[in-house]
C-alpha positions as CSV (number, residue, x, y, z in Angstrom):
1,X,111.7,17.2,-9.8
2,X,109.9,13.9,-10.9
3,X,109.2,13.6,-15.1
4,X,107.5,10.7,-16.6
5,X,109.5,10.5,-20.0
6,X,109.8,7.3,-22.1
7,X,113.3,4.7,-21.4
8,X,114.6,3.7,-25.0
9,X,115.4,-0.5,-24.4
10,X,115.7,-3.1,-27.5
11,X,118.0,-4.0,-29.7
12,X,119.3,-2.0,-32.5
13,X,116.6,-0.8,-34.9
14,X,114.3,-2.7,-33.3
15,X,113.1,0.4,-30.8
16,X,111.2,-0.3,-27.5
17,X,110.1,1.7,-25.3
18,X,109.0,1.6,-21.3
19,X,107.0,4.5,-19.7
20,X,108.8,5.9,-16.1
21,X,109.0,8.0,-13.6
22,X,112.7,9.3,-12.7
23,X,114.1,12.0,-11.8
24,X,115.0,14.9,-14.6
25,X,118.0,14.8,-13.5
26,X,119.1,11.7,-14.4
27,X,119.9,10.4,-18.0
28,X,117.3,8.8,-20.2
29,X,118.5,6.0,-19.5
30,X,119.2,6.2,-16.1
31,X,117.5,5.0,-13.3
32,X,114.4,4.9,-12.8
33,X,111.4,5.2,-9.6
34,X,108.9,3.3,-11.0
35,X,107.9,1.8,-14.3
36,X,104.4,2.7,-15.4
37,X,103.9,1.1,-19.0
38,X,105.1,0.2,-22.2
39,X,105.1,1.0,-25.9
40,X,105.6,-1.2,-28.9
41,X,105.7,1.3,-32.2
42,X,107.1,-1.9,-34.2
43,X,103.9,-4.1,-33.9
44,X,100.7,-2.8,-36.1
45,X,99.2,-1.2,-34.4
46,X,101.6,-0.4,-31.8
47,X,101.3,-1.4,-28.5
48,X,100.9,0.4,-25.8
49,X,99.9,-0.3,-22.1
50,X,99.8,2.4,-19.5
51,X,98.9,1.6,-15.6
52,X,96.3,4.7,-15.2
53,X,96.6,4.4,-11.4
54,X,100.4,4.7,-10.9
55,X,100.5,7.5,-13.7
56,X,97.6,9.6,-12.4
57,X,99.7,9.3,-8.9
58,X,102.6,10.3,-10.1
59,X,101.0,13.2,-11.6
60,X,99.0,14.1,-9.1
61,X,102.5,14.7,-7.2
62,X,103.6,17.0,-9.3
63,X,105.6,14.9,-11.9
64,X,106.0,16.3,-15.2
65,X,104.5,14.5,-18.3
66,X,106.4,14.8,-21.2
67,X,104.7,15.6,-24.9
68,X,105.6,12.1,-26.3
69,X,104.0,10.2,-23.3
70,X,100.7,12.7,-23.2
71,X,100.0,11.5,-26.5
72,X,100.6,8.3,-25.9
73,X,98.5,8.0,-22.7
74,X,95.9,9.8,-25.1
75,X,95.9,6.7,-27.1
76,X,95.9,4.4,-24.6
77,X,92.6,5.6,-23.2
């Protein structure tokens, strides 16, 4: 099965975050089928950038959305 879950990157305390698609399987740092956005929480506001059209495909698929990334995506617009 397919989630769309959030990939921890950046240095340490210094969090940064990139919006996927893997499989649950995998770690959460593992790899990953396609990158679909970004978030920023250090910058104010935080950042975040989400590519509607590759999320609503994977969804549309059958991927799971995790709670952190609904909200986010909520933000984003």
């Amino acid at each position: 099965m397919v989630a769309i879950r959030l990939r921890r990157g950046g240095a340490k305390k210094k969090p940064f975050y990139r919006i996927v698609a893997v499989d649950s399987r995998k770690k959460r740092d593992g790899a990953v089928l396609e990158i679909l956005g970004y978030y920023d929480p250090k910058t104010e506001p935080a950042t975040i950038k989400v590519d509607l059209d590759k999320y609503n495909k994977w969804v549309e698929r059958g991927a799971q959305v995790s709670e952190a990334v609904k909200n986010l995506v909520k933000k984003a617009g």
